[in-house]
C-alpha positions in Angstrom: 50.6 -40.3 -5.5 47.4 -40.2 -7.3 46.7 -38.0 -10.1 42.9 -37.1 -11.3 42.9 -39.3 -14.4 43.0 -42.3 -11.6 40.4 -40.7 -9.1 38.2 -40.2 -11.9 38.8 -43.7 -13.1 38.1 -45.1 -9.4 35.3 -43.1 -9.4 33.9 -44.6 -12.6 34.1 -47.7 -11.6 31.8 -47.7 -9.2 28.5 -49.4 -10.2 25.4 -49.4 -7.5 24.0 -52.6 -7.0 20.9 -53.0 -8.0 18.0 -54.0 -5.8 17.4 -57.7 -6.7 21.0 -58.3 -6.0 20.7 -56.1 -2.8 18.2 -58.2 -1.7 19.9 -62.1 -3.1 23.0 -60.7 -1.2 21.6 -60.1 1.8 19.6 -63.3 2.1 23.0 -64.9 1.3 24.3 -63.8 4.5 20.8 -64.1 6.3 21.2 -67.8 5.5 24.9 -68.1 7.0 24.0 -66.4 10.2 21.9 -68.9 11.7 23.6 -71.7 13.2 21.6 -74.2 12.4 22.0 -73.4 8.9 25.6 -73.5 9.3 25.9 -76.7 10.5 23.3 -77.9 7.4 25.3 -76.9 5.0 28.5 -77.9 6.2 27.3 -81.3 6.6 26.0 -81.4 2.6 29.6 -80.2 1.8 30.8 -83.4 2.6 27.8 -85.8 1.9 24.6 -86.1 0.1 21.9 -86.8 2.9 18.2 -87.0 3.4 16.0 -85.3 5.9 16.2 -88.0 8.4 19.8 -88.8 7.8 20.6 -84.8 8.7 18.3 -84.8 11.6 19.9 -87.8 13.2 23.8 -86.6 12.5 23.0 -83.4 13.8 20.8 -84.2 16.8 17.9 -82.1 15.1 13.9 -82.6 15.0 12.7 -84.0 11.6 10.8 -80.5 11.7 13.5 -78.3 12.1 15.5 -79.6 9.6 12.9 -79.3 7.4 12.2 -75.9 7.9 15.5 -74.9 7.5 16.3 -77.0 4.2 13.1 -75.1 2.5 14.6 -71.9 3.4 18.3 -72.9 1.8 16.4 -74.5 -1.1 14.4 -71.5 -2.0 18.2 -69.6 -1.9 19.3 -72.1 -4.1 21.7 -73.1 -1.5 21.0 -76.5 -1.3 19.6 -78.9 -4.0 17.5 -82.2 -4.0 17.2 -85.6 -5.8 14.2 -87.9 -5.7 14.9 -91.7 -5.1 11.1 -93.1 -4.6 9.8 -91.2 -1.8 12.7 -90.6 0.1 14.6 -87.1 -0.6 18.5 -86.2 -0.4 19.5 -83.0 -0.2 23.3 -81.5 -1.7 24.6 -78.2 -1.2 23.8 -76.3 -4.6 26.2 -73.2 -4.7 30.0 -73.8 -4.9 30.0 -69.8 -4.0 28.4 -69.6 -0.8 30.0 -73.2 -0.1 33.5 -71.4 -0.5 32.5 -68.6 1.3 31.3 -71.2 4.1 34.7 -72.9 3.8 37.1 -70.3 4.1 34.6 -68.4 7.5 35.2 -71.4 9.3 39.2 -71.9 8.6 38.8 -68.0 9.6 37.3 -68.9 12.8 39.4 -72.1 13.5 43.0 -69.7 13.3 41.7 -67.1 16.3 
């Protein structure tokens, strides 16, 4: 049974989130409800790739990966290194990559 000391404890505990992490947090999950953002990222777990090498293993246009790896970048989901004028992208956020990980062992048991 629980006494008042503990409700009031529980009740304590609480902490509102504040708006900036409102906002981070939903973006999160705005970014891992679009499929083709899905399949982005799980690709960069495994690999470092460029733009074209993404497009190509994932039957996307150029375009459209594009698009989509501005919006991860600017999340800080996803991460880039120069080598001359060619850019490869790696996912940037162990986090959201776990997160990523254990959804789709969650979707592979049902």
């Amino acid at each position: 049974m629980t006494d008042k000391k503990d409700l009031i404890d529980i009740k304590t505990a609480y902490e509102e989130l504040d708006e900036e992490t409102l906002f981070i947090v939903s973006q999160t999950f705005k970014a891992l409800s679009d499929p083709t953002r899905i399949r982005i990222l799980h690709l960069l777990s495994t690999q470092e790739c460029s733009v074209n090498e993404i497009a190509d293993k994932l039957s996307l246009l150029q375009s459209t990966v594009s698009h989509q790896l501005r919006f991860l970048k600017n999340l800080r989901l996803v991460k880039y290194r120069r080598a001359g004028t060619t850019l490869f992208y790696s996912q940037d956020d162990e986090h959201v990559m776990d997160i990523l990980e254990q959804t789709i062992n969650h979707a592979l048991h049902h």
